[in-house]
N, CA, C and O atoms as CSV, one atom per row, in Angstrom:
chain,resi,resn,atom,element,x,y,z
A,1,UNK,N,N,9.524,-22.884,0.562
A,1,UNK,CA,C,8.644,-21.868,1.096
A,1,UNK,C,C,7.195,-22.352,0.974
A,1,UNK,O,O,6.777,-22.706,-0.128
A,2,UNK,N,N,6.465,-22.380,1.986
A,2,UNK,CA,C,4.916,-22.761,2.013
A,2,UNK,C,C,4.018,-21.640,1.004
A,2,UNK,O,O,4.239,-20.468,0.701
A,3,UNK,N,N,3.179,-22.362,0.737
A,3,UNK,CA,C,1.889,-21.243,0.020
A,3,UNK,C,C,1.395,-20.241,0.958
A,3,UNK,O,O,1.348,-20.356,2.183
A,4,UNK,N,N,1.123,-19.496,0.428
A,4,UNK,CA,C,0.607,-18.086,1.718
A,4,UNK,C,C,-0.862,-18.452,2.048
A,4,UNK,O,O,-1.480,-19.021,1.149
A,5,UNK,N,N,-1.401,-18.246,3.023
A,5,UNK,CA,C,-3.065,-18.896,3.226
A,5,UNK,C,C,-3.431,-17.573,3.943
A,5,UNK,O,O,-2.801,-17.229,4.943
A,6,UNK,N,N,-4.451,-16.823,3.439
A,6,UNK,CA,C,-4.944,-15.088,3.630
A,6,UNK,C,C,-6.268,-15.754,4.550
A,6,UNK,O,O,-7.151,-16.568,4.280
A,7,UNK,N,N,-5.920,-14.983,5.731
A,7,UNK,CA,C,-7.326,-14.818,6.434
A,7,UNK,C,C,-8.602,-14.023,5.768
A,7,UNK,O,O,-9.718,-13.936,6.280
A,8,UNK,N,N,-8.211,-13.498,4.587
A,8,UNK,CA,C,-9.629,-12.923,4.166
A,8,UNK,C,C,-10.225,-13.951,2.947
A,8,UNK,O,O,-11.336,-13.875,2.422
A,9,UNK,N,N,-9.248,-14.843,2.684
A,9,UNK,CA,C,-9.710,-15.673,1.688
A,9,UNK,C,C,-11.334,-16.059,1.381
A,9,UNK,O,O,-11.852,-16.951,2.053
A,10,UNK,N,N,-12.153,-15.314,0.286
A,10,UNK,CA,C,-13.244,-16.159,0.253
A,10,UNK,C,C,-13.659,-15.644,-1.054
A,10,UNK,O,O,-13.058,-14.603,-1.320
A,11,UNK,N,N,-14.859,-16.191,-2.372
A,11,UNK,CA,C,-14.888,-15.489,-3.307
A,11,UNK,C,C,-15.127,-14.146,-3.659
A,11,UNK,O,O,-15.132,-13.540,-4.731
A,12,UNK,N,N,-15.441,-13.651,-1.787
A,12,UNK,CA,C,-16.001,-12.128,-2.529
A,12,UNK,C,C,-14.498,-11.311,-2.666
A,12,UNK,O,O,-14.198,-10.391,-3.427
A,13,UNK,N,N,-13.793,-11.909,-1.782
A,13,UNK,CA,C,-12.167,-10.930,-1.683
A,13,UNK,C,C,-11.841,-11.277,-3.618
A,13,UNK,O,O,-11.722,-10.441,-4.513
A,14,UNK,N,N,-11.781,-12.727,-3.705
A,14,UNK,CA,C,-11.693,-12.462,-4.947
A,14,UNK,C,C,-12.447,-12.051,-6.178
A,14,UNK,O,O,-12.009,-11.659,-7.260
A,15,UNK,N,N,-13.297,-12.175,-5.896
A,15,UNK,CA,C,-13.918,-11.133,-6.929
A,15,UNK,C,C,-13.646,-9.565,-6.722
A,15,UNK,O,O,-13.083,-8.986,-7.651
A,16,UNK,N,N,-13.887,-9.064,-5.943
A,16,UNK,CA,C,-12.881,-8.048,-5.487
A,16,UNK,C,C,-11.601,-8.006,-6.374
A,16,UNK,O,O,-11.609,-7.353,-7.418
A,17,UNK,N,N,-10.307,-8.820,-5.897
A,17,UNK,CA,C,-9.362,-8.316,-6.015
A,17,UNK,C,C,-9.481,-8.720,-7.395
A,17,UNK,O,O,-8.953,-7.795,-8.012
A,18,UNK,N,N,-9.940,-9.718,-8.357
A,18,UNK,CA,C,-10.074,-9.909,-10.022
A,18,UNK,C,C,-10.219,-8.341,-9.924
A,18,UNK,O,O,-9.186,-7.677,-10.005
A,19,UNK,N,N,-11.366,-7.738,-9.766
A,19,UNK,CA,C,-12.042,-6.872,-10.447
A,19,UNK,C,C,-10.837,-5.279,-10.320
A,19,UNK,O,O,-10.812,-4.305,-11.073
A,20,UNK,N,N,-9.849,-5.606,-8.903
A,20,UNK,CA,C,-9.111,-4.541,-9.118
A,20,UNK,C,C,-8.042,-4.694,-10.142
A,20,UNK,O,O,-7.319,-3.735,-10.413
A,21,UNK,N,N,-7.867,-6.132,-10.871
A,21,UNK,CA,C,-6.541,-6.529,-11.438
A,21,UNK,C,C,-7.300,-5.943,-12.977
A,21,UNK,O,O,-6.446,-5.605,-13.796
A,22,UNK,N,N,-8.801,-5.778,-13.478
A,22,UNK,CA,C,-8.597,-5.165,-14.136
A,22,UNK,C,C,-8.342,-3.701,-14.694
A,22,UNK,O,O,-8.277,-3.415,-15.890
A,23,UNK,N,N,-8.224,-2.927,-13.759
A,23,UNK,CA,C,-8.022,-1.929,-13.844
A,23,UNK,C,C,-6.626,-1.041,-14.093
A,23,UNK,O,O,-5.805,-0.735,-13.228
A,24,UNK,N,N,-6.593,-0.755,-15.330
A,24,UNK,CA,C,-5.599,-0.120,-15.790
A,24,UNK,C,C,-4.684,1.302,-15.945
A,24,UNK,O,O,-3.550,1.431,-16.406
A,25,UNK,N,N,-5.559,2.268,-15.415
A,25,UNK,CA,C,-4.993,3.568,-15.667
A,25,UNK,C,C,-4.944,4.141,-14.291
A,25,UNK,O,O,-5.350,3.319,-13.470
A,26,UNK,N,N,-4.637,5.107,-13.846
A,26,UNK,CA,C,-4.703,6.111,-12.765
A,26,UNK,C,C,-6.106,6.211,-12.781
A,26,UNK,O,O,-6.773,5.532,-12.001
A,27,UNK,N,N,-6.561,6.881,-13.478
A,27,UNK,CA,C,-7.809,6.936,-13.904
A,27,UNK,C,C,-8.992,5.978,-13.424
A,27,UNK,O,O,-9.908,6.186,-12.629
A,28,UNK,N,N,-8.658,4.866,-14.175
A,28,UNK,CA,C,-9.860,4.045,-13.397
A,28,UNK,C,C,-9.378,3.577,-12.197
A,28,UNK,O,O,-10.232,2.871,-11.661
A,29,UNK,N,N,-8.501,3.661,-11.633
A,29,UNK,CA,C,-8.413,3.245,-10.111
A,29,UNK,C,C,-9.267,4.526,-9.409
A,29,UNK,O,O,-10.161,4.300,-8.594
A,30,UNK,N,N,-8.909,5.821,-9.796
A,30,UNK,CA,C,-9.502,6.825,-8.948
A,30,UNK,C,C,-11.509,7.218,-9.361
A,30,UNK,O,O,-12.248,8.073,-8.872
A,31,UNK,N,N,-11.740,6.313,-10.267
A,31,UNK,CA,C,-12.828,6.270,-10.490
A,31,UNK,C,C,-13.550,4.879,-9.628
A,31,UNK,O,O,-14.520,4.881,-8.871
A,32,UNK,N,N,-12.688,3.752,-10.059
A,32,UNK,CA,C,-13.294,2.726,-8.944
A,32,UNK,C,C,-12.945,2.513,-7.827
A,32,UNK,O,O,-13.499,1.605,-7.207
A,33,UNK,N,N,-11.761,3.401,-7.132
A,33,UNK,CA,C,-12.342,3.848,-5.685
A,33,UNK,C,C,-13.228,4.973,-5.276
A,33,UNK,O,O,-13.539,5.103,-4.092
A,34,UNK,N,N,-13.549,5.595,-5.972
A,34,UNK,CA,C,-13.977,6.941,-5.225
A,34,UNK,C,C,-15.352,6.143,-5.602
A,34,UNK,O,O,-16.246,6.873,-5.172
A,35,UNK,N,N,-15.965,4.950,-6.222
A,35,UNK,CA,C,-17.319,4.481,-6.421
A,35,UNK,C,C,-17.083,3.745,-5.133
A,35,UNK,O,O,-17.643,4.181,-4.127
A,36,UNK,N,N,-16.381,2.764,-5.052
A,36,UNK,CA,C,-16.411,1.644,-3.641
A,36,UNK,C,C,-16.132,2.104,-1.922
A,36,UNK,O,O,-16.557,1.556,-0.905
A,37,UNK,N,N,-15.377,3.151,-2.057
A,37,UNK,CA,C,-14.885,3.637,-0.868
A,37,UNK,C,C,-15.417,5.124,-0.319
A,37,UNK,O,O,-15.829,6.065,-0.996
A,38,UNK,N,N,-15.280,5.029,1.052
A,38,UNK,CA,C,-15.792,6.549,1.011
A,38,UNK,C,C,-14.753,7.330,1.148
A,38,UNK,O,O,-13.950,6.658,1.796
A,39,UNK,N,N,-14.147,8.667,0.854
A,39,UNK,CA,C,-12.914,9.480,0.787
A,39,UNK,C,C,-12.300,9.585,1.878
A,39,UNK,O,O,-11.276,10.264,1.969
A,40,UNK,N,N,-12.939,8.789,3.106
A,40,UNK,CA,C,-12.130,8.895,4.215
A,40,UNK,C,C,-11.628,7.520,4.446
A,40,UNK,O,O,-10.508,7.438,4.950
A,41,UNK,N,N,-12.179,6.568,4.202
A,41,UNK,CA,C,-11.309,5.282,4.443
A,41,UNK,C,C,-10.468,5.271,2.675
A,41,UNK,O,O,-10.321,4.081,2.394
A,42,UNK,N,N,-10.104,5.867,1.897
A,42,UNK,CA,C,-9.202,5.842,0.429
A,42,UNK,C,C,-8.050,6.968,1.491
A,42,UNK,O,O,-6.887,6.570,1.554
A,43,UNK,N,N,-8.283,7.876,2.023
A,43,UNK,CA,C,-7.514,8.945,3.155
A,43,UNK,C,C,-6.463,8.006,3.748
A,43,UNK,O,O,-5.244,7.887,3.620
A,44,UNK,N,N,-7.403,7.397,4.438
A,44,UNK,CA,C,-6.815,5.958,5.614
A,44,UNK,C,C,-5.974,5.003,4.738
A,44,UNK,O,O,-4.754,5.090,4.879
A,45,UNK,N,N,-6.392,4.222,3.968
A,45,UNK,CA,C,-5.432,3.767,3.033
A,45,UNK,C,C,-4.139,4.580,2.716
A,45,UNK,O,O,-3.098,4.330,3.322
A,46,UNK,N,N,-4.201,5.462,1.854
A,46,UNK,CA,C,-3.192,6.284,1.456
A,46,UNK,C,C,-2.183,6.327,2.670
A,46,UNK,O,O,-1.138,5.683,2.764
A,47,UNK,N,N,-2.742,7.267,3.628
A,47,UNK,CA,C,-2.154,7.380,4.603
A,47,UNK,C,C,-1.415,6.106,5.514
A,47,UNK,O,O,-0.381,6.400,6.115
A,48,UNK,N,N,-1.848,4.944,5.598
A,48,UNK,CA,C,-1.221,4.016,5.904
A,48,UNK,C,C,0.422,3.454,4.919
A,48,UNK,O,O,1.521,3.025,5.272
A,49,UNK,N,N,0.023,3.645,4.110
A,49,UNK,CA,C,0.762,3.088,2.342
A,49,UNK,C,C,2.257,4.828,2.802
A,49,UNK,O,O,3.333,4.859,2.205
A,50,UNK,N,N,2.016,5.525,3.473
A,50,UNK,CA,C,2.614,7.011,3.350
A,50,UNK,C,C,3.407,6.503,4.645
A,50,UNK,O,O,4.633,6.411,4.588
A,51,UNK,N,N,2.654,6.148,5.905
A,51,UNK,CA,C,3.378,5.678,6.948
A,51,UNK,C,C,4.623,4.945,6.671
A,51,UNK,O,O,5.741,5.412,6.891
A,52,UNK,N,N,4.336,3.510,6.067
A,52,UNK,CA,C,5.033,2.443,5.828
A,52,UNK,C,C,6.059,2.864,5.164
A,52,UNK,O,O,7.167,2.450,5.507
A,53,UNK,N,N,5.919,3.942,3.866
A,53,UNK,CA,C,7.051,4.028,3.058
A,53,UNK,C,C,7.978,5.063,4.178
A,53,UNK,O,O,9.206,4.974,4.158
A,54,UNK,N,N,7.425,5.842,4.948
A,54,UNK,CA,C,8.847,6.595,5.890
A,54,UNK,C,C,8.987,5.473,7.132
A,54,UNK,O,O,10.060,5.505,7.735
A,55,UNK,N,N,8.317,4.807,7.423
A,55,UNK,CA,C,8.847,3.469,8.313
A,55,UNK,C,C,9.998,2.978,7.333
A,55,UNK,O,O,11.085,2.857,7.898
A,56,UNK,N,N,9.982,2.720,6.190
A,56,UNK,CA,C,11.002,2.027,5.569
A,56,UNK,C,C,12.464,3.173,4.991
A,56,UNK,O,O,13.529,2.879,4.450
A,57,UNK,N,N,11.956,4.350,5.361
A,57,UNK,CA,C,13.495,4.999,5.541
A,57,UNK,C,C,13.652,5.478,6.942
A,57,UNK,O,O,13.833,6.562,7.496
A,58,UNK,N,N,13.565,4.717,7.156
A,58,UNK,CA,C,13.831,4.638,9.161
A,58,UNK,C,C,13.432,6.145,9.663
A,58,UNK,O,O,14.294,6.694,10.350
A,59,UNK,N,N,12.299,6.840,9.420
A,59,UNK,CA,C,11.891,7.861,10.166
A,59,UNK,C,C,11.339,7.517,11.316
A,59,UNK,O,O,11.059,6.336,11.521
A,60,UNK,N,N,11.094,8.482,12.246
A,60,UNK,CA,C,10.699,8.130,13.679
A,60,UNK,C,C,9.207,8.474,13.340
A,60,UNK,O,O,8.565,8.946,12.403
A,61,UNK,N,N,9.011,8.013,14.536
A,61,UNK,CA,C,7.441,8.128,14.671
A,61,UNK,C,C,6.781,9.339,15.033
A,61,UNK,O,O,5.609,9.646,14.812
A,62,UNK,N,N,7.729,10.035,15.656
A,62,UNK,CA,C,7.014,11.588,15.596
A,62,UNK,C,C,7.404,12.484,14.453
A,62,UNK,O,O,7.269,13.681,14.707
A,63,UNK,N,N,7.854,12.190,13.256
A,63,UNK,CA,C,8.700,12.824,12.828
A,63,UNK,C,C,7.272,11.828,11.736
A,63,UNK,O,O,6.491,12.660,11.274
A,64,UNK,N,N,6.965,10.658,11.407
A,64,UNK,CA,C,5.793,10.550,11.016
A,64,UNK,C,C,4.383,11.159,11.180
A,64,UNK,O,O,3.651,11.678,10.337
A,65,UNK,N,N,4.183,10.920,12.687
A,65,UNK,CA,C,3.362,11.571,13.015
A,65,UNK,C,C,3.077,13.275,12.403
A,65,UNK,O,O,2.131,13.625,11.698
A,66,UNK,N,N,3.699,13.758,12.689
A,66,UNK,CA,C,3.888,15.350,12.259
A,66,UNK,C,C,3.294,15.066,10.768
A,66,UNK,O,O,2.075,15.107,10.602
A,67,UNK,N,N,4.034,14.825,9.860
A,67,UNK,CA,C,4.264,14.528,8.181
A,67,UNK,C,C,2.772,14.086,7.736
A,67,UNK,O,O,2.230,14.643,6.781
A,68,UNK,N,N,2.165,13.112,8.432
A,68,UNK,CA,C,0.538,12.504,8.149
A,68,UNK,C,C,-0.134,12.615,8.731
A,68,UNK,O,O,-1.093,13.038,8.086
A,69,UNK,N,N,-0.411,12.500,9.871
A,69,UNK,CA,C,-1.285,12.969,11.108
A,69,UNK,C,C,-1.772,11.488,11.587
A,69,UNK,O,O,-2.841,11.201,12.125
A,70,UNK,N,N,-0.642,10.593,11.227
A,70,UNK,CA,C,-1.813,9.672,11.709
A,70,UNK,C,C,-0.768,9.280,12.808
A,70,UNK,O,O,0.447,9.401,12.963
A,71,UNK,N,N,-2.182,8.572,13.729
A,71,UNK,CA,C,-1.684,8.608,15.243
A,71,UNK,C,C,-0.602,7.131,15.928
A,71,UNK,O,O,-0.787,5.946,15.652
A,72,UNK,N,N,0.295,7.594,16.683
A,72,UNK,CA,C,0.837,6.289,16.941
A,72,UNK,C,C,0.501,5.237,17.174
A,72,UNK,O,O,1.358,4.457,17.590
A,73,UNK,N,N,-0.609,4.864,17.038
A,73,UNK,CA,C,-1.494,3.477,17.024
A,73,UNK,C,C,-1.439,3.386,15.767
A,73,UNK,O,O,-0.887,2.305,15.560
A,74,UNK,N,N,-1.649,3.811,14.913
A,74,UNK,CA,C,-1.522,3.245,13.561
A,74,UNK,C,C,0.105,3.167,12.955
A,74,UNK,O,O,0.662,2.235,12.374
A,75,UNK,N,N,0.557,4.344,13.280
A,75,UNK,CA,C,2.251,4.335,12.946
A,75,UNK,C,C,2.587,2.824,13.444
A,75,UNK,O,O,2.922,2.088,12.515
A,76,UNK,N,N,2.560,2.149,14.877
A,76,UNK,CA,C,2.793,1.197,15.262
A,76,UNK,C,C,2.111,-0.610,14.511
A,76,UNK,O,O,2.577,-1.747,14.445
A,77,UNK,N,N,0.896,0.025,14.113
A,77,UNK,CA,C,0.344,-1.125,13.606
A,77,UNK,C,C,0.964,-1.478,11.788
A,77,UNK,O,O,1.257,-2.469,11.120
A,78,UNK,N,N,0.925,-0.364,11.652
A,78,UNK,CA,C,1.996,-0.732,10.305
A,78,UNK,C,C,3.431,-0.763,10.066
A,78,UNK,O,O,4.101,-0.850,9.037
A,79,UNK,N,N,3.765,-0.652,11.501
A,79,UNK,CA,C,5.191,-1.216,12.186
A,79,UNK,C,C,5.166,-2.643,12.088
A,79,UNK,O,O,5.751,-3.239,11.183
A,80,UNK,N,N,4.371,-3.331,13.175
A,80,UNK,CA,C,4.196,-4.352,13.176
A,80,UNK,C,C,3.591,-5.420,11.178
A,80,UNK,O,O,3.754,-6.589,10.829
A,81,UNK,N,N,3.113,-4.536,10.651
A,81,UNK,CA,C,2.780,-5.337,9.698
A,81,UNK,C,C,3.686,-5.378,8.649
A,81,UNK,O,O,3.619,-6.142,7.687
A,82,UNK,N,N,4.956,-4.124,8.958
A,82,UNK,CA,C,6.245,-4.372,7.519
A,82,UNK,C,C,7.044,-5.464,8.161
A,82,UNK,O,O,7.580,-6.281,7.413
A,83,UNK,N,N,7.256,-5.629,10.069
A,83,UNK,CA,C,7.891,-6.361,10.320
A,83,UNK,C,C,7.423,-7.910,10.513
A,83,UNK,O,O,8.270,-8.789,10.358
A,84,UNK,N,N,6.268,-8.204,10.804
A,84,UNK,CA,C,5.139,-9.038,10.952
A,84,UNK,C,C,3.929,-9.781,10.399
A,84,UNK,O,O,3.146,-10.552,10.953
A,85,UNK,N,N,4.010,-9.262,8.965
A,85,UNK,CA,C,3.009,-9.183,8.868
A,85,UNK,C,C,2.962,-10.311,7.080
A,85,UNK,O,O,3.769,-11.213,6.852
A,86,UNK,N,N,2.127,-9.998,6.367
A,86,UNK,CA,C,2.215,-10.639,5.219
A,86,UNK,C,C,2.816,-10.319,3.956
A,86,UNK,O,O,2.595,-10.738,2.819
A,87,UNK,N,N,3.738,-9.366,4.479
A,87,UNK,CA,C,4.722,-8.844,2.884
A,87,UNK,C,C,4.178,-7.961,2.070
A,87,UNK,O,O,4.823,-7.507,1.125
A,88,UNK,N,N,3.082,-7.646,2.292
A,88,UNK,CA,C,2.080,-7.094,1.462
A,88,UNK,C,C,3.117,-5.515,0.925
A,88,UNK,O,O,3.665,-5.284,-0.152
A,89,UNK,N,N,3.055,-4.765,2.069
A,89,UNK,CA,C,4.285,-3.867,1.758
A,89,UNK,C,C,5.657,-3.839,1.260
A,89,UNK,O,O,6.152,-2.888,0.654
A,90,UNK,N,N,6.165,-4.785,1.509
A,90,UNK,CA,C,7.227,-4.562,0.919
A,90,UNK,C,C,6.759,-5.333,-0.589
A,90,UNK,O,O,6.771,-4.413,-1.407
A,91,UNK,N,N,6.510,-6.127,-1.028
A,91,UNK,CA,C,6.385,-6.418,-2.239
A,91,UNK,C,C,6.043,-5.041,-3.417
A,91,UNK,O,O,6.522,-4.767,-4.517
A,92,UNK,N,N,4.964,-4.376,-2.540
A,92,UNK,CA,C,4.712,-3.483,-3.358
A,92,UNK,C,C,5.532,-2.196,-3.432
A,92,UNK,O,O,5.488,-1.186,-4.133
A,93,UNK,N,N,6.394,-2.689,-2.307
A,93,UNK,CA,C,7.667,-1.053,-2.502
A,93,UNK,C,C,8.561,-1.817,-3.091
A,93,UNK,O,O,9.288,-1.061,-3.735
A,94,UNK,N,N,8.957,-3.090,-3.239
A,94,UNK,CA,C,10.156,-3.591,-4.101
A,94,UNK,C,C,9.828,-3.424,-5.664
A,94,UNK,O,O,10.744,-3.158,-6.443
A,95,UNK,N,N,8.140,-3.629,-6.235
A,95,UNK,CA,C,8.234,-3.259,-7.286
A,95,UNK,C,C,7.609,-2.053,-7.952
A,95,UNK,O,O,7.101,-1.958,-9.070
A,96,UNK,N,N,7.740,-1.321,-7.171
A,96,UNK,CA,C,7.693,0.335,-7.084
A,96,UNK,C,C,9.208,0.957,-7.440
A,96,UNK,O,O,9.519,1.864,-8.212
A,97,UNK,N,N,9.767,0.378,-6.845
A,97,UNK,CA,C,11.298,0.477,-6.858
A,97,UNK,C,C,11.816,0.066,-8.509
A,97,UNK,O,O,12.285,0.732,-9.432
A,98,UNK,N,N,11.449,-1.435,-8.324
A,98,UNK,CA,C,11.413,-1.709,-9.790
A,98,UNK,C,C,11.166,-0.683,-11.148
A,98,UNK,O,O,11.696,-0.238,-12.167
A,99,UNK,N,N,9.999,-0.681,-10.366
A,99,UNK,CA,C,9.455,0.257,-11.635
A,99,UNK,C,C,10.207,1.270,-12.009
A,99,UNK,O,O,10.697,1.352,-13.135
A,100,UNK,N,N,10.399,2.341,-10.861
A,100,UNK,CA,C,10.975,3.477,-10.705
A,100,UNK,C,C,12.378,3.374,-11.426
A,100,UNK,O,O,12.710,4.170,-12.305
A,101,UNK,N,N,13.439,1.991,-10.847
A,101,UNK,CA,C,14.382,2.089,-12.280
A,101,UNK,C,C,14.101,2.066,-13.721
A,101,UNK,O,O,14.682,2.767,-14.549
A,102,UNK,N,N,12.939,1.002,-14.030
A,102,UNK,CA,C,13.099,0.471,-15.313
A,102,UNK,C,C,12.354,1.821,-15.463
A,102,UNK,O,O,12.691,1.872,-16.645
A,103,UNK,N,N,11.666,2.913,-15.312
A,103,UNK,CA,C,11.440,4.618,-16.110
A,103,UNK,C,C,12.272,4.918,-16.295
A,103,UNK,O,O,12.668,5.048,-17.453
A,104,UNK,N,N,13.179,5.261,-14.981
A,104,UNK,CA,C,14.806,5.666,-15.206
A,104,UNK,C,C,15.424,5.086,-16.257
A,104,UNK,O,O,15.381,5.739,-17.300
A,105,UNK,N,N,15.906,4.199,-16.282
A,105,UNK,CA,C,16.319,3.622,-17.406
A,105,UNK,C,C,15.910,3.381,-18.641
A,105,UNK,O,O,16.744,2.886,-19.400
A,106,UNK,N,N,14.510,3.669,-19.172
A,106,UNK,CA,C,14.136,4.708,-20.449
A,106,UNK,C,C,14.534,5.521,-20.503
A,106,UNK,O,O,15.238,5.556,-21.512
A,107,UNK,N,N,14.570,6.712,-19.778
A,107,UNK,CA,C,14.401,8.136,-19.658
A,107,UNK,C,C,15.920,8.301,-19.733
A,107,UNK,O,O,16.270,9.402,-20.160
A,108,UNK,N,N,16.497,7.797,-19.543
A,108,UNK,CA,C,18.355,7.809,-20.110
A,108,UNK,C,C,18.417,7.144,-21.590
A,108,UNK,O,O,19.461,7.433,-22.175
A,109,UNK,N,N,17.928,6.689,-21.992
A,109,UNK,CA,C,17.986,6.175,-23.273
A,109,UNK,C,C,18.089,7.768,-24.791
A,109,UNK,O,O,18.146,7.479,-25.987
């Protein structure tokens, strides 16, 4: 498998993304976005991240649409990016998933 090569690659993405890797709680994520972002593009995010996960239990697109409001241009563009795109989504729903057992599997203990 080749190395992945990111079109946004440059030090500010990474300084950026360092600076999100330190962040640890619910808490400071919703403190250092609501400083960096404005509440409508953190909206847009969310809402994209909300699309993708009912794209990935095969909901339709109006049946999305309805549920988020966001419009079939975007339903479609994050079509194209679970099927197309850089993994970015599914990695983070595989270890979401992850996660979600290994709680479960405390929480039976």
């Amino acid at each position: 498998m080749r190395e992945y090569e990111s079109k946004l690659k440059s030090e500010e993405m990474d300084f950026l993304f360092k600076a999100m890797m330190t962040l640890e709680t619910l808490e400071d994520y919703y403190r250092f976005f609501e400083d960096i972002c404005t509440i409508n593009e953190i909206k847009a995010i969310a809402q994209r991240l909300q699309v993708a996960k009912m794209l990935k239990e095969k909901r339709t697109y109006i049946d999305i649409a309805d549920a988020t409001g966001a419009s079939t241009a975007t339903i479609s563009r994050v079509n194209r990016c679970l099927l197309y795109g850089s993994d970015g989504y599914n990695r983070v729903f595989e270890r979401l998933e992850a996660l979600e057992e290994k709680n479960k599997t405390e929480n039976e203990k």
